[in-house]
N, C-alpha and C positions, 0 to 999 in steps of 0.2 A: 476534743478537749476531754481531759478525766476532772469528771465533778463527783462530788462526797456529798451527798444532802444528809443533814442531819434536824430529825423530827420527832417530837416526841415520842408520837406512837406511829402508825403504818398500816396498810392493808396487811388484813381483812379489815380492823377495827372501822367502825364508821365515824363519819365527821369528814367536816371542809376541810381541815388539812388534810388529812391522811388523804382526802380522795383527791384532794391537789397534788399531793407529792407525787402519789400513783401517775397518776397522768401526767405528769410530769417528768419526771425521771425518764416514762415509759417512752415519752415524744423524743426525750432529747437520746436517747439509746439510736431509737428509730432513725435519727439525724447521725447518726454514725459517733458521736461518743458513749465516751467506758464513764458508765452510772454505779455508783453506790448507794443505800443507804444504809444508814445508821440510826436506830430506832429502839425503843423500848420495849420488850412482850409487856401487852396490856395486864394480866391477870398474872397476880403473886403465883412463884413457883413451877409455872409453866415451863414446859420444856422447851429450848429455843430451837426454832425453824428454820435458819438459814436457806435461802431460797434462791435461786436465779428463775425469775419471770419476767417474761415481754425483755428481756435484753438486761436485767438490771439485777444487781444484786444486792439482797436483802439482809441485814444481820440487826440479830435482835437481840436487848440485854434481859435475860431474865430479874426479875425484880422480885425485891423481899417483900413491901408494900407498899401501899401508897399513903405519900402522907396529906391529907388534903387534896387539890389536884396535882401535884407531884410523887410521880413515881421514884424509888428507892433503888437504884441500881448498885451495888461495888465493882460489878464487871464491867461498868460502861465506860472507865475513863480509860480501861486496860483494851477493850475493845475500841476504841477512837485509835489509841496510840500504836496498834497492832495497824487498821484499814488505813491509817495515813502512811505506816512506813510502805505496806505491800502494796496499796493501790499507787501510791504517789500521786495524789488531786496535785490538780495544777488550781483547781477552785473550793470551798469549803462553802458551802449553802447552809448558813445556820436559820432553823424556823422558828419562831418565836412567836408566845412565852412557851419553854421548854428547860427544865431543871438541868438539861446539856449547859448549860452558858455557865453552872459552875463550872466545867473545866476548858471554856474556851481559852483561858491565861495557857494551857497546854500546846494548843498548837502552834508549827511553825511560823513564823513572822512572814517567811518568801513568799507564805500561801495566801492568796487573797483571800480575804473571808467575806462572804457577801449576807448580810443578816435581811430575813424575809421577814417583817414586822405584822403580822396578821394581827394582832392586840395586844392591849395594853395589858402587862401583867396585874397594873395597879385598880384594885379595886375590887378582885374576888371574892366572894364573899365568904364567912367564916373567920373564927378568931384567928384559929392556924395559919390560913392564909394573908388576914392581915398580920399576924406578928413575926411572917418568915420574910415579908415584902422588901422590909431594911436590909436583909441581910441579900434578898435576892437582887436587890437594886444594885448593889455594889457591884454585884459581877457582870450584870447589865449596862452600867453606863460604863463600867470596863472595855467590855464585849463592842458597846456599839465606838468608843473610843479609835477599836483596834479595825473596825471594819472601813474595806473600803467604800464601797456601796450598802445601804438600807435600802430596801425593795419595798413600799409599801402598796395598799391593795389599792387606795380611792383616795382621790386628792381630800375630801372630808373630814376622813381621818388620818391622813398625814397632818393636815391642819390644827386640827384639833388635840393629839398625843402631845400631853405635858412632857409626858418621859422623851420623845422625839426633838425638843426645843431647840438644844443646844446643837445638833447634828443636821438640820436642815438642807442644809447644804449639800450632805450626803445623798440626801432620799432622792430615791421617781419614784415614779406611779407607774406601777404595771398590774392592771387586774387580774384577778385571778380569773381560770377559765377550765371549759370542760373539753372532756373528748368526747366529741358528739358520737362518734362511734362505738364505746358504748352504752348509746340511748337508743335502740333499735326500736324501729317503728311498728315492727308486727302486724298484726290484721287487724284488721277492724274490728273495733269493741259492738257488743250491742248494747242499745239505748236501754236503762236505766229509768225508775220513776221519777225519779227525785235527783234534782241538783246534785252534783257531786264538790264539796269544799274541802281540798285536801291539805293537811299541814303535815310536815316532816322536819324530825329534828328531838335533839337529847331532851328529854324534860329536864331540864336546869330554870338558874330561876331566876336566867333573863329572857328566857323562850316567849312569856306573855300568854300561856296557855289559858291561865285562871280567866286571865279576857275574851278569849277567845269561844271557854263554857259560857260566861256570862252573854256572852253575842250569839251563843247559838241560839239561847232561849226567844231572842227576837227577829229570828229568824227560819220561825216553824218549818217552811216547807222546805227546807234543806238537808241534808244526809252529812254529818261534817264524819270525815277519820283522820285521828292523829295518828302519825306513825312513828315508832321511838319506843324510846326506853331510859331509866335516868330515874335520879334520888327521888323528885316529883311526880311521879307516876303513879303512883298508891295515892297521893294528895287529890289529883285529877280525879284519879277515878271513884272517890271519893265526891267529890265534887257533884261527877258527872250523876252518878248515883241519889245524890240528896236535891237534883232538882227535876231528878224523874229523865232523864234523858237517856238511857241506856238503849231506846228505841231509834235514835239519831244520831247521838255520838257515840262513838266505836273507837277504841284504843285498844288495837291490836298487836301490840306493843313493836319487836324488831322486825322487818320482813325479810325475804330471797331477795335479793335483786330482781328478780323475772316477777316477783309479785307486787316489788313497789312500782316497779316499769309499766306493769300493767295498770298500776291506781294512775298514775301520774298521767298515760297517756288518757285514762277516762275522765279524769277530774274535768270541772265544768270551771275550777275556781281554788288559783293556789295560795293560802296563804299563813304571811308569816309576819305574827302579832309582837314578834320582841318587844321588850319596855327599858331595855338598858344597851349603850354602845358596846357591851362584850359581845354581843352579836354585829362585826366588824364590817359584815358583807355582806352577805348570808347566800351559798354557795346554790341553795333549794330552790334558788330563786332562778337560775340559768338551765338547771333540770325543768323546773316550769315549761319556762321559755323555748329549750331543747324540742315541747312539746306544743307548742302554739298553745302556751295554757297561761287566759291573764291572771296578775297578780295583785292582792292585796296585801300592803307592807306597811309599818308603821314610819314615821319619821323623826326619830331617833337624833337628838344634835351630838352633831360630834363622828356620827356613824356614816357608813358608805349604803347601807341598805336603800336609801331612797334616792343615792344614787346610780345604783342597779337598776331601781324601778323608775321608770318617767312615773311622775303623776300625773293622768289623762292620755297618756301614749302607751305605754305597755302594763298598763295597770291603772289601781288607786291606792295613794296614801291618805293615811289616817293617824292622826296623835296617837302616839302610846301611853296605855293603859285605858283608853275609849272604847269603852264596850260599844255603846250606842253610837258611836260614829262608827269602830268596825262592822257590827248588823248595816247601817245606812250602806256602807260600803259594796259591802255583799250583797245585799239585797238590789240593790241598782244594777249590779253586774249579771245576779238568776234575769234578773225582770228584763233585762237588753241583750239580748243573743247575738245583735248587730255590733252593737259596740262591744262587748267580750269577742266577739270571732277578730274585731278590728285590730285589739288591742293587742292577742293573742297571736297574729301573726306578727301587728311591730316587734315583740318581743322577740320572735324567733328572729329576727331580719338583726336585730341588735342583738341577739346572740352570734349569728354568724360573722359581726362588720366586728367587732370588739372582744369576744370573751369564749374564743376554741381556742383548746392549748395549745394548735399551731401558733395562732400570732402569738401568745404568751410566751411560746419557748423562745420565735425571732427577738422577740424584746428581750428577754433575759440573755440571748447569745450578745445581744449590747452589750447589756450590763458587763458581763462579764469582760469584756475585752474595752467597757473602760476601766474596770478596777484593777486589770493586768496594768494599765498604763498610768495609775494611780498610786502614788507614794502610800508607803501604810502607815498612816496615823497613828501618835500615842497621846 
């Protein structure tokens, strides 16, 4: 097959998609089709990088700026219409929300378009955001109009997306997954004084972090570090700063990969406090697991994160924005070494039976070959 994924932004950048699509693209190369993608450079004025890696190529729009979370490209509609004449996708993988879906009315009809619905665009926060939302809706229930297949991550939020209603019929559920390869296992860590509580993820301001300072405090004998970077970050550490915790919580802002591999495989305790469904999934949660490492996750309606996490099987959930149930949480997890080792292996067992990008890719080779035998909708 030649498939076109088209995403907002792309490796290197961090985040659940990018690190999806990576892995992604990278498996289905690996299966013997011709990969594209199509992507935005993160940062205004950047030189663009065009790249062939692990089988797949990579083309990036450089951007003027961003407005809000949207990036600003004029090269990218001229860049889609160049890689659809010279690659010729027989499939177009559009990820979403992503400012691409204004010019999806451009692409060919013949081509199946298969839209990856990772969140709802409705609800960002900011006035900009709310006041482009109208305009960006239009091209959206355009887009999803014209698609054959919606791909969504978790039945929860399939359920749940207002914007989703009318197209039901469209969607599966195919979770998103990792390539455990690479989450190398390395050597053995040595022990540590203190509990290890590790959270990873943009400070944005559904992340849940302010909960998370507030749970550290009653949770003295713990070591917590946020890893990330994000508009929130000065606020946190602020935070962290004004209730004396600079001795326990640690926000060391982006790491190497070989350095977060290294927290993730020590951590005693992963977790991830979100307080709003734009955290869709949450991607941190299968790195966890990757590592026989249990989790604490909030439960989110609407959202698929607590459907990642069992409660009492590969973790514990807790209401969002509960300081004092996420400390209860944690604290029960330091204090049971039997039940965390327990839980930490279910997770890994449920990461291997559900959510490596092998089975993701077999499901999507579905997908795709029923949207080929799929009328295109208007």
């Amino acid at each position: 097959m030649r498939i076109l994924h088209i995403s907002k932004f792309g490796h290197p950048e961090r985040g659940g998609i990018e690190t999806f699509v990576r892995d992604l693209s990278a498996e289905q190369a690996r299966r013997g089709h011709e990969v594209a993608v199509l992507c935005h450079q993160a940062r205004p004025w950047m030189p663009t990088d065009n790249s062939i890696a692990d089988g797949v190529f990579a083309v990036r729009a450089r951007i003027l700026c961003n407005l809000g979370f949207a990036p600003l490209s004029p090269s990218f509609p001229l860049l889609l219409g160049r890689l659809v004449r010279e690659s010729r996708p027989e499939f177009i993988h559009l990820h979403l929300p992503n400012p691409a879906v204004l010019f999806s009315l451009w692409l060919p009809a013949h081509i199946p378009l298969i839209i990856h619905w990772h969140a709802d665009a409705d609800g960002l926060p900011g006035r900009l955001a709310r006041a482009a939302y109208p305009i960006y809706r239009l091209f959206e229930r355009k887009s999803l109009s014209l698609a054959r297949r919606v791909v969504t991550t978790s039945p929860p939020y399939a359920a749940s997306s207002r914007a989703l209603a009318q197209w039901r019929d469209k969607c599966v559920v195919v979770p998103l997954g990792i390539d455990p390869a690479r989450y190398p296992e390395g050597a053995a860590l040595p022990e540590v004084s203190a509990p290890l509580i590790l959270s990873v993820g943009r400070f944005s301001y559904y992340k849940g972090y302010a909960t998370l300072v507030e749970a550290a405090r009653l949770v003295p004998g713990a070591r917590f570090v946020v890893v990330g970077d994000g508009p929130l970050h000065g606020t946190i550490r602020d935070m962290v700063r004004e209730y004396g915790l600079e001795d326990r919580v640690e926000l060391p802002g982006e790491l190497e990969d070989r350095d977060l591999r290294a927290l993730q495989r020590r951590a005693d305790v992963a977790c991830l406090p979100s307080v709003d469904r734009a955290e869709a999934f949450g991607m941190v949660q299968l790195e966890a697991m990757r590592y026989g490492v249990p989790l604490v996750s909030t439960a989110i309606p609407g959202s698929g994160v607590d459907w990642v996490n069992r409660d009492g099987v590969t973790g514990l959930v807790v209401p969002p924005g509960d300081a004092a149930s996420l400390a209860e949480a944690l604290q029960r997890l330091i204090d049971h070494p039997r039940e965390r080792a327990a839980m930490g292996e279910a997770g890994r067992r449920r990461l291997d039976a559900e959510f490596t990008i092998g089975r993701v890719a077999t499901a999507l080779d579905g997908v795709y070959r029923q949207a080929q035998s799929s009328p295109r909708s208007e």
